[in-house]
DSSP file (Angstrom, degrees, kcal/mol; ACC not computed):
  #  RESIDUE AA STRUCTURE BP1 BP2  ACC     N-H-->O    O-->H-N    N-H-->O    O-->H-N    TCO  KAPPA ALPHA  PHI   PSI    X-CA   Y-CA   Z-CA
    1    1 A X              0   0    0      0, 0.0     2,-0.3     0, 0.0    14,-0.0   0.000 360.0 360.0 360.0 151.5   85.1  111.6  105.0
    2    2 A X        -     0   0    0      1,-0.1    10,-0.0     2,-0.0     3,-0.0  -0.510 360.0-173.8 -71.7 131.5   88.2  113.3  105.0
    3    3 A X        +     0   0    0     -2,-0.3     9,-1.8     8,-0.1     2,-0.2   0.667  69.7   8.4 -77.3 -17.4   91.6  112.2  106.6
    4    4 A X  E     -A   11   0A   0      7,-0.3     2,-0.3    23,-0.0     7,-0.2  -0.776  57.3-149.0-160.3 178.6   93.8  115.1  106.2
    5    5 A X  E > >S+A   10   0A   0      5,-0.6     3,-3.7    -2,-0.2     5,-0.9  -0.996  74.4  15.8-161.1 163.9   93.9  118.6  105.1
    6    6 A X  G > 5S-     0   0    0     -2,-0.3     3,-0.7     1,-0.2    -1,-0.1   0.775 134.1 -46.0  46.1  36.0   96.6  120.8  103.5
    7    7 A X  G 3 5S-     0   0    0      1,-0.2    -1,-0.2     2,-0.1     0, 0.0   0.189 116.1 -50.9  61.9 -12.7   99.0  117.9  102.2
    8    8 A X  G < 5S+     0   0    0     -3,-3.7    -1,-0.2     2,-0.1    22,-0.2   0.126 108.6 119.8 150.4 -20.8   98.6  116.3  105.6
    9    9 A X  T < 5S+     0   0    0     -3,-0.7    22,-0.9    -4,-0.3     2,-0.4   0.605  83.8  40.5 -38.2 -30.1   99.5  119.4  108.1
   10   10 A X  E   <S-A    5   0A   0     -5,-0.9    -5,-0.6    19,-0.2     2,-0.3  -0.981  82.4-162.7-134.1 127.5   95.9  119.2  109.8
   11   11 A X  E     -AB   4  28A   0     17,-1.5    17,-3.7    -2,-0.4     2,-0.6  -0.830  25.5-121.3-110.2 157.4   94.9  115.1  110.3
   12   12 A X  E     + B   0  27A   0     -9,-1.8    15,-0.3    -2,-0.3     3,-0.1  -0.848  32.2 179.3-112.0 105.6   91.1  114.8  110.9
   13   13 A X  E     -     0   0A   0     13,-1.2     2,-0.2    -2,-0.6    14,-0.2   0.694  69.5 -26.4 -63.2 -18.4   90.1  113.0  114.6
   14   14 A X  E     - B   0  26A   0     12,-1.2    12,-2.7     0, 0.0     2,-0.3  -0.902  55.6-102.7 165.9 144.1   86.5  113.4  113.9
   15   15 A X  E     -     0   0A   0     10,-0.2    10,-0.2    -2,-0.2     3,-0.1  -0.908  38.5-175.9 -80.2 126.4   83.3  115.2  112.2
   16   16 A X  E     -     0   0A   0      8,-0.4     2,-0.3    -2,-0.3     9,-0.2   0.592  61.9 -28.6 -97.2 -27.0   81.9  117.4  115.6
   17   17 A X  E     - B   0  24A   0      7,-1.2     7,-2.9     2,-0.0     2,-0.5  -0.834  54.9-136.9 173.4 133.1   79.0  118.6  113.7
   18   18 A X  E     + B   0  23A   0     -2,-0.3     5,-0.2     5,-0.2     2,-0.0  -0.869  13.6 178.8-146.5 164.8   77.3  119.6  110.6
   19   19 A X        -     0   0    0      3,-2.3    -2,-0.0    -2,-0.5     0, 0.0  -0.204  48.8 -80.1-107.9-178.8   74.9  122.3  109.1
   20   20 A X  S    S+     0   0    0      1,-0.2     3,-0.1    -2,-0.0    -1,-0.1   0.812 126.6  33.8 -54.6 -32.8   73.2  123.4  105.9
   21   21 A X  S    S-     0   0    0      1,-0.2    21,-1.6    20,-0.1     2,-0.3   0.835 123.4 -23.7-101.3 -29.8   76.2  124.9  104.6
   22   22 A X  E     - C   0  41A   0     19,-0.2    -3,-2.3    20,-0.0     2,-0.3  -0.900  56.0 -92.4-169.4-157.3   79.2  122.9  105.8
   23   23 A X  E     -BC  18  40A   0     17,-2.4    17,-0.9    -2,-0.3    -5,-0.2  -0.992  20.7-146.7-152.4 136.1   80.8  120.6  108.1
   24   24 A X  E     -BC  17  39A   0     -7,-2.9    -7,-1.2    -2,-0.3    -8,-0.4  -0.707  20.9-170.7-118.8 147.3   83.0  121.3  111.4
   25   25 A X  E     - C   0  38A   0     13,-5.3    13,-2.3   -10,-0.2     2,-0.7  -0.954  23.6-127.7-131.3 165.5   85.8  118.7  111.9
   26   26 A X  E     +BC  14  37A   0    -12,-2.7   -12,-1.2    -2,-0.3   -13,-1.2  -0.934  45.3 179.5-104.1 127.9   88.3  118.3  115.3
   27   27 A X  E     -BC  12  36A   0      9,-2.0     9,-2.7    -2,-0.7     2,-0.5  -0.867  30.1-134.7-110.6 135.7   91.6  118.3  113.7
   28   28 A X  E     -BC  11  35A   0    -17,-3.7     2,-2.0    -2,-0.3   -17,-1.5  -0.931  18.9-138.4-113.3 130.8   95.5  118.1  114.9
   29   29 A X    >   -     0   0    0      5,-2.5     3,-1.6    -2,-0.5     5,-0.4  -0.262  11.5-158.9 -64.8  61.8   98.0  120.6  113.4
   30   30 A X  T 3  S+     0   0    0     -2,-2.0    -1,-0.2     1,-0.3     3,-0.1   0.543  87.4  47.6   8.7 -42.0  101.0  118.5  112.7
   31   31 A X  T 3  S+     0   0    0    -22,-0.9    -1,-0.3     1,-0.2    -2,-0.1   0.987 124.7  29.4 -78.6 -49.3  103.4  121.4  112.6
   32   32 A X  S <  S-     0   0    0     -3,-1.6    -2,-0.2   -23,-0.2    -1,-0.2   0.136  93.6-131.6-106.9  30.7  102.2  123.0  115.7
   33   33 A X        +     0   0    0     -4,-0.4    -3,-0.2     1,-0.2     2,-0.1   0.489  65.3 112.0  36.7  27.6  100.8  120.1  118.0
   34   34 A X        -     0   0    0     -5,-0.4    -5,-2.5     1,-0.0     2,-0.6  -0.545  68.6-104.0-107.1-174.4   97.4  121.7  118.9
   35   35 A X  E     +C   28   0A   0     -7,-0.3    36,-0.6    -2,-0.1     2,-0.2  -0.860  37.0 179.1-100.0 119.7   94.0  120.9  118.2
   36   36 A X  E     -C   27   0A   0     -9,-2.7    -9,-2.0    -2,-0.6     2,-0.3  -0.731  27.7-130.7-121.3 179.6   91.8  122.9  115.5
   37   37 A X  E     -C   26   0A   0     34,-0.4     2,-0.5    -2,-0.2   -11,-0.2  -0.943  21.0-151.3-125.9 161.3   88.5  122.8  114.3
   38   38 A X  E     -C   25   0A   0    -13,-2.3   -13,-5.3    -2,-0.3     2,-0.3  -0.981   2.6-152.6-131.5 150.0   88.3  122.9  110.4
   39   39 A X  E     -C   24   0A   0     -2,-0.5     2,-0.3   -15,-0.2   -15,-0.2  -0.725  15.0-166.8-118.9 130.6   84.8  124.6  108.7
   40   40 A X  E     -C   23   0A   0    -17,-0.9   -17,-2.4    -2,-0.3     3,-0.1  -0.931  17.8-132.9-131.6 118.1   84.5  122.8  105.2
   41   41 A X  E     -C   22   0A   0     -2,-0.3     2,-0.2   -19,-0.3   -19,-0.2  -0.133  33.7-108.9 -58.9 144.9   81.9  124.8  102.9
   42   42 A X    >   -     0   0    0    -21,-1.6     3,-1.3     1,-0.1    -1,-0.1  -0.643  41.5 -87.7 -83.0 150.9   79.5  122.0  101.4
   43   43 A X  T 3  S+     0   0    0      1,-0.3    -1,-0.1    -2,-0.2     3,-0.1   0.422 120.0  51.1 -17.2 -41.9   79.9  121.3   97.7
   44   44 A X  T 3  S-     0   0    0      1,-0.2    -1,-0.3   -23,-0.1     2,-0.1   0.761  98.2-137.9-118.8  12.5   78.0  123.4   96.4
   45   45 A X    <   -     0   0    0     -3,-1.3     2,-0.3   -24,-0.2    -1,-0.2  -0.206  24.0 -62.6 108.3-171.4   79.0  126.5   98.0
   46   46 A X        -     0   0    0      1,-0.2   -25,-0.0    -2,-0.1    -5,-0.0  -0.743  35.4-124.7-115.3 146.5   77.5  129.4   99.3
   47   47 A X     >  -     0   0    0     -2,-0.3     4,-2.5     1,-0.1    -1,-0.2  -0.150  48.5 -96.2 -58.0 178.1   75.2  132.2   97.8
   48   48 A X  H  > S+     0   0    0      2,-0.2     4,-2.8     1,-0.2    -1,-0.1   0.896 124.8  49.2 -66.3 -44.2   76.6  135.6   98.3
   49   49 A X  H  > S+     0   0    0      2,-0.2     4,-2.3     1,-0.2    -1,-0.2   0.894 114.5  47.5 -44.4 -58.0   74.7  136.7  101.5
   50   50 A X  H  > S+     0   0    0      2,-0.2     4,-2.1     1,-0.2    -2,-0.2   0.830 111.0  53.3 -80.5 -50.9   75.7  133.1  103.0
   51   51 A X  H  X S+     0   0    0     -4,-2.5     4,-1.2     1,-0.2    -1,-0.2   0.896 109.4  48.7 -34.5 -64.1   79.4  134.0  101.8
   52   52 A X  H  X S+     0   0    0     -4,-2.8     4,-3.6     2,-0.2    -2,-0.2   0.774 115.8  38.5 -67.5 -31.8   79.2  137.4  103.7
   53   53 A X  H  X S+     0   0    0     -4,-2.3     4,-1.2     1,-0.2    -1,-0.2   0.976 114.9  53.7 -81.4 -32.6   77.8  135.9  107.4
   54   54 A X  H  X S+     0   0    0     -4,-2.1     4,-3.2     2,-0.2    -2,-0.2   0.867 118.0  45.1 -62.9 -46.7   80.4  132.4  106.9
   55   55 A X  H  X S+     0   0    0     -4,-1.2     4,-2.8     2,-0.2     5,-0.3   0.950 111.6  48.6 -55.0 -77.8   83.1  136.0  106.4
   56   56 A X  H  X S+     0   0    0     -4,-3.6     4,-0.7     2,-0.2    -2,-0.2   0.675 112.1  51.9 -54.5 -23.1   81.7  137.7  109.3
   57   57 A X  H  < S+     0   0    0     -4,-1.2     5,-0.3    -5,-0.2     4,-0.2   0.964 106.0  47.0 -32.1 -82.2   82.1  134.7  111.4
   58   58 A X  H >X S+     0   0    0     -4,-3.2     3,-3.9     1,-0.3     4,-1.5   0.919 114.4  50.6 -66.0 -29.7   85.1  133.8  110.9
   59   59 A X  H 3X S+     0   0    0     -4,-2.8     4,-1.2     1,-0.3    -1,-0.3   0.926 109.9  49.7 -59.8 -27.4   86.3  137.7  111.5
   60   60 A X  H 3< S+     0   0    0     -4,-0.7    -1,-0.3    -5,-0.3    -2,-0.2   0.564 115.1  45.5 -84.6  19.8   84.5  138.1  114.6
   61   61 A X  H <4 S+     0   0    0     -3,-3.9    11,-0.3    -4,-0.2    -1,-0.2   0.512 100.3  61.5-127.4  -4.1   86.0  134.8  116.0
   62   62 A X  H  < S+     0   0    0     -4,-1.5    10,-0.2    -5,-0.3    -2,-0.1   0.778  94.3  59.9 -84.1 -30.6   89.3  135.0  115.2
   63   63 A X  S  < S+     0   0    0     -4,-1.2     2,-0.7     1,-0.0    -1,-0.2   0.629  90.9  98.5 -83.3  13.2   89.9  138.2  117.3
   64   64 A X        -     0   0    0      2,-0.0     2,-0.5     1,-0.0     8,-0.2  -0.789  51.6-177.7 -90.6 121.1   88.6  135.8  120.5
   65   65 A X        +     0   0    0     -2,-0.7     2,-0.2     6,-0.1     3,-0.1  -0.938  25.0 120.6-107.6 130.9   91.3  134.4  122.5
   66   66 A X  S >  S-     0   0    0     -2,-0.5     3,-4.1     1,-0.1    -2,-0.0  -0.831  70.9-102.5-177.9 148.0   90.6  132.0  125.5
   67   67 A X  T 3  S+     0   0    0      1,-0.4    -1,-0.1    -2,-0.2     0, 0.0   0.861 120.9  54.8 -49.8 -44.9   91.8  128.1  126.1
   68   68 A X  T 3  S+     0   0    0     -3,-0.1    -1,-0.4     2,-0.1     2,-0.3   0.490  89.7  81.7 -79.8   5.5   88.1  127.0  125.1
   69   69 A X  S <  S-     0   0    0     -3,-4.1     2,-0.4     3,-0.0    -3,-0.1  -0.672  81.1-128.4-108.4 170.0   87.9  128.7  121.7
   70   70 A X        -     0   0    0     -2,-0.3   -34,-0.1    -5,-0.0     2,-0.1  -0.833  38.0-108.7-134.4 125.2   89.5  126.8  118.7
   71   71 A X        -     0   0    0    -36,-0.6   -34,-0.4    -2,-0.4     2,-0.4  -0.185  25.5-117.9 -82.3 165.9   91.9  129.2  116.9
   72   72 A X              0   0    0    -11,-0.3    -1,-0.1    -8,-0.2   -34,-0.0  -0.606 360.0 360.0 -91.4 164.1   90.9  130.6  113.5
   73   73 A X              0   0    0     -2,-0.4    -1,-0.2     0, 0.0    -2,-0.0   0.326 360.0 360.0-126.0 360.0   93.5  129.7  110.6
């Protein structure tokens, strides 16, 4: 499992959950004291199709703001 992310800037509290394609972790951001969630694509990556909805995700989740959503990086 991972400890750390980015030279050490996001340290890893916990795996919350994982899928056919990757693995969600609860993170703290060192620099900027909050809590994230980090999306790690599985090993062997995604087809193109798989690429494009993991893409479309994150755009449509990044423009949500509210205390319960985990910001997008």
């Amino acid at each position: 499992m991972f400890e750390s992310f980015q030279g050490g800037r996001y340290k890893v509290a916990k795996k919350l959950g994982e899928g056919g394609k990757g693995i969600v972790f609860k993170a703290e951001d060192t620099r900027l004291g909050r809590t994230v969630a980090i999306k790690v694509i599985k090993g062997e990556g995604l087809d193109q199709e798989s690429f494009a909805r993991f893409e479309q995700e994150a755009k449509a989740t990044a423009g949500l703001s509210h205390p319960h959503i985990v910001a997008i990086l």
